[in-house]
C-alpha positions in Angstrom: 13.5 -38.4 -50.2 13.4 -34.4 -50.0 16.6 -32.7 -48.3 16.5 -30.9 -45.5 17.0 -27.8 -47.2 14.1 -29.2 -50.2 11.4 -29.4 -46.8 12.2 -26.3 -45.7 11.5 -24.6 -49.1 8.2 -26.7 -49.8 7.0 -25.4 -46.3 7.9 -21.6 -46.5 6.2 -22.3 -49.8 3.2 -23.5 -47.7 3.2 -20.4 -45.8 3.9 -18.1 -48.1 7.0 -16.8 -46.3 10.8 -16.3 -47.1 12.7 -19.9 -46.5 15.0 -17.5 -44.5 12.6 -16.5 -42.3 12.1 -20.5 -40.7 15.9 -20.5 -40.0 15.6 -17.0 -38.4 12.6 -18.6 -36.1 14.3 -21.8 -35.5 17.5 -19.1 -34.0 15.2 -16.9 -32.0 13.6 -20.2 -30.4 16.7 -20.8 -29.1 18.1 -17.7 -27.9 14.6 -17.4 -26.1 15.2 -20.6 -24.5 18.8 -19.7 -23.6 17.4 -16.4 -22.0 14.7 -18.4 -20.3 16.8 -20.3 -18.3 19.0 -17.0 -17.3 15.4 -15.3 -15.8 14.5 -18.8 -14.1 18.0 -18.8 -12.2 17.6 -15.3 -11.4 13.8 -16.1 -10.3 15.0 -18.8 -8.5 17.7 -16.5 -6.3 14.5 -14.1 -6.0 11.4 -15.0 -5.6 8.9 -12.0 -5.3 10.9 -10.6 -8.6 9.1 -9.0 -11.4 10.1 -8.7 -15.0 11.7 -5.2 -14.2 14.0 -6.5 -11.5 14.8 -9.4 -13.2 15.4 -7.5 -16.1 17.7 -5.1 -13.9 19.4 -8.2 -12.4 20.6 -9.5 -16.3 21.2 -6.1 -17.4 18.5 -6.7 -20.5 15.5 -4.5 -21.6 12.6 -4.9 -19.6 10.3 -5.2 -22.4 12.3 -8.2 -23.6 12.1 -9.8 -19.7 8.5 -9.3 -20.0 8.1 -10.7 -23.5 10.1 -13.4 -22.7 8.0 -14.7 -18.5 4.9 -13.8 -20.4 5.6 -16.7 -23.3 7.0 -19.1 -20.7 4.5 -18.2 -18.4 7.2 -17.1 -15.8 5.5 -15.9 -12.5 7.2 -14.8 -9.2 6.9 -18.0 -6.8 5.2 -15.6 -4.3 1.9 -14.0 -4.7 1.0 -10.4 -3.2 -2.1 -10.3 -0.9 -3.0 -7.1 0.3 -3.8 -7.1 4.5 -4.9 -3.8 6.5 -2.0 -2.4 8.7 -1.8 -0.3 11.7 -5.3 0.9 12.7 -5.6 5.2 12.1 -5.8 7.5 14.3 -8.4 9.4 12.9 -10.1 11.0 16.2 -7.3 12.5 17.2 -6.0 16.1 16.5 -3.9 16.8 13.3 -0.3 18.2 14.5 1.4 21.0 13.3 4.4 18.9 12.2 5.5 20.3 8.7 6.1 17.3 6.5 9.5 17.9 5.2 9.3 15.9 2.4 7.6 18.1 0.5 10.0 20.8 0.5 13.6 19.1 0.8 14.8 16.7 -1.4 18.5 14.7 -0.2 21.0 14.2 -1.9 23.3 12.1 0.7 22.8 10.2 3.5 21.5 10.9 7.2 19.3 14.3 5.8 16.3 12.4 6.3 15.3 9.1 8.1 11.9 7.7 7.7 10.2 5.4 10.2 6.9 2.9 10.6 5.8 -0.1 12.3 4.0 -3.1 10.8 2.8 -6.5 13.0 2.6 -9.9 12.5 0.4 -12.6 14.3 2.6 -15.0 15.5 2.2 -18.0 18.2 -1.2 -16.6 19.4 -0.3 -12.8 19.8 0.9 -9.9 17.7 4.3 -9.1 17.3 5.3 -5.9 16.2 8.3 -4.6 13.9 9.7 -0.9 13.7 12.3 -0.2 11.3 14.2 2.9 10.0 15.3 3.7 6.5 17.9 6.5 5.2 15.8 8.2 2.7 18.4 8.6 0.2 19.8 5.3 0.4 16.4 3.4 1.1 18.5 1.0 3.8 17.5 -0.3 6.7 19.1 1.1 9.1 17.7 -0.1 12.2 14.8 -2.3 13.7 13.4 -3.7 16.7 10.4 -6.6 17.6 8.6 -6.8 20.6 5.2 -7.7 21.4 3.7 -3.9 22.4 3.9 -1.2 20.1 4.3 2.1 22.0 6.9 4.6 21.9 9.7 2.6 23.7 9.2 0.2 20.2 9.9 2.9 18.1 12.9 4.4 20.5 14.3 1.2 20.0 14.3 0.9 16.5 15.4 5.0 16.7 18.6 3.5 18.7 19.5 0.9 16.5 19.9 3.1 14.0 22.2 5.7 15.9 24.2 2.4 16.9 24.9 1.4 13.3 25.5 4.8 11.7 27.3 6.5 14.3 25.5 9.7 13.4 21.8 11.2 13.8 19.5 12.8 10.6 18.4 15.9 10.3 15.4 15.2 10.0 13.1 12.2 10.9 10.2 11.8 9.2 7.1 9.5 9.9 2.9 9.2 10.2 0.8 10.4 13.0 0.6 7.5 15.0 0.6 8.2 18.6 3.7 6.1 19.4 5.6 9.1 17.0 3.7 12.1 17.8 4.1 11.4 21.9 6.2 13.7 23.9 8.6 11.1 24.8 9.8 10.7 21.5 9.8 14.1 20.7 12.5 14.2 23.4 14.5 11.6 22.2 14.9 13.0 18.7 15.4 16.8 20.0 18.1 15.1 22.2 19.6 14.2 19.1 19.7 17.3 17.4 16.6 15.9 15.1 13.6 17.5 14.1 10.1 16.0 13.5 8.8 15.9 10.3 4.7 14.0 9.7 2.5 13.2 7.1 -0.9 13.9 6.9 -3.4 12.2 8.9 -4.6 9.0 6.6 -2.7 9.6 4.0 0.0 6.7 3.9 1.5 7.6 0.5 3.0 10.4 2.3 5.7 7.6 3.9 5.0 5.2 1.0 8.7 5.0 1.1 8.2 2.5 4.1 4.7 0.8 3.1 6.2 -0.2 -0.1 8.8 -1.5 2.2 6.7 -3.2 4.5 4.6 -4.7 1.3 7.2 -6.4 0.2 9.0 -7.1 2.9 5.5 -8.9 4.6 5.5 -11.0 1.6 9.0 -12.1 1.1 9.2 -13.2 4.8 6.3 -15.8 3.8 4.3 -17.7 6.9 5.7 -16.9 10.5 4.4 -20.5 11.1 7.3 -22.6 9.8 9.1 -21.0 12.5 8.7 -22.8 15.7 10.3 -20.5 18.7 10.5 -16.8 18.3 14.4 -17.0 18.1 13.9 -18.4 14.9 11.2 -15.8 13.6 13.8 -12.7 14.5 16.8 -14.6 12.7 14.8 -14.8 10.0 13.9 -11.0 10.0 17.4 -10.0 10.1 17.9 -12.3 7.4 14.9 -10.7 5.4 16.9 -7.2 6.4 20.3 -8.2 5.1 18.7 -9.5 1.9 17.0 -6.2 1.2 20.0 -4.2 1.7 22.8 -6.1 0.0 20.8 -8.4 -2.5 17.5 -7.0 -3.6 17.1 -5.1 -6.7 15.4 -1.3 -5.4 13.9 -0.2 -8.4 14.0 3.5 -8.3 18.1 2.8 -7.4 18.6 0.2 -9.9 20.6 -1.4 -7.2 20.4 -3.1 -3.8 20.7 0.0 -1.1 24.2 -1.0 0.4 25.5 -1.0 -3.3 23.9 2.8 -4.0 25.5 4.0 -0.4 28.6 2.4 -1.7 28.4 4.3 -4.8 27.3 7.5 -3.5 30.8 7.4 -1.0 33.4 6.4 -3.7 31.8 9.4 -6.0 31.3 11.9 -2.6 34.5 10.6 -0.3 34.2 14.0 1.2 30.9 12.5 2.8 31.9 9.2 3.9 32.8 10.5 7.6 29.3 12.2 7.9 
């Protein structure tokens, strides 16, 4: 009978390779299957996770994250379908609103919030959720639901926010819709010391910031119908909230949002009473 070390040689002899190089793969099999079940426990914390936030989440090279999902055919449990939002407002006048984004950068938080609204059909009816994120941190910092979306919706959401941060932005910054652009909100943020800042008319990647957030945020929520009273559905979102903020990878920060305004303060303590 051959040894073990005789079959080895006779088959890299087969091949035409090094013996070495059947030891190295045997090694590299295993450390891929070692790594494989490091992304599936990560995958299975996060579901809607890419290769680049999983990747982020192990501290590894991306390029070996996607290497490795791509051989085990590792996919992210939940799938993105693209749905239409808010209708535009296309008939009505542009303002004169500068959109501050394009000229002021921050660099700490409370310079700039950005706002939206997004609905969900629930129980027969639409629901509608407004939400609030610092622009330099990309938290949420406040949200409402309710089933009408007009400017006491947005108000709301504006409220939270003031609630939870104790302070007021500079600026606030947000699309055309006419919940933002009406007079009474304009009151409420000049009350505040706040001015208005709008994008465009139909151009949404002026406040991608919160479409990206709604994108994902839409699809990690999953189907409103496993929730059978409404109490359950808003637990859920302020679930959904808390798990953006303190657990899920942001990709331009590297970092959930809580962990980057964290950061930001121990670095900036001069800052934290802002």
């Amino acid at each position: 009978m051959a040894t073990h070390a005789g079959t080895k040689q006779t088959i890299a002899r087969q091949l035409g390779i090094a013996r070495s190089s059947l030891y190295y793969r045997s090694r590299q099999a295993a450390s891929d299957e070692a790594d494989k079940a490091s992304i599936e426990t990560v995958m299975a914390k996060h579901p809607a996770y890419g290769h680049r936030r999983v990747a982020l989440d192990l501290g590894v090279n991306h390029k070996k994250t996607q290497r490795l999902m791509s051989k085990f055919q590792l996919r992210p449990k939940i799938s993105r379908r693209w749905s239409p939002d808010k209708p535009d407002d296309r008939k009505r006048p542009e303002t004169q609103v500068v959109n501050i984004l394009k000229v002021l950068c921050p660099i700490r938080p409370n310079v700039i919030w950005v706002g939206d609204f997004t609905y969900f059909w629930y129980q027969g009816r639409f629901w509608y959720l407004a939400t609030v994120l610092d622009l330099y941190t990309r938290e949420v910092i406040g949200w409402h639901l309710a089933n009408h979306h007009t400017s006491a919706l947005i108000t709301r959401a504006f409220q939270d926010a003031l609630r939870r941060t104790k302070t007021a932005p500079q600026y606030f910054h947000s699309d055309q819709g006419s919940e933002y652009v009406s007079g009474r909100y304009a009151i409420v943020l000049a009350a505040r010391g706040t001015k208005r800042s709008h994008a465009r008319k139909s151009s949404p990647w002026q406040n991608g910031h919160q479409e990206s957030f709604y994108s994902n945020f839409k699809l990690e929520l999953g189907d409103l119908r496993r929730f059978p009273e409404l109490g359950q559905l808003i637990e859920a979102i302020g679930q959904q909230i808390s798990y953006y903020n303190t657990r899920r990878i942001h990709l331009s920060l590297k970092m959930p949002p809580l962990r980057f305004r964290q950061t930001h303060y121990k670095q900036q303590p001069a800052y934290a009473s802002l």
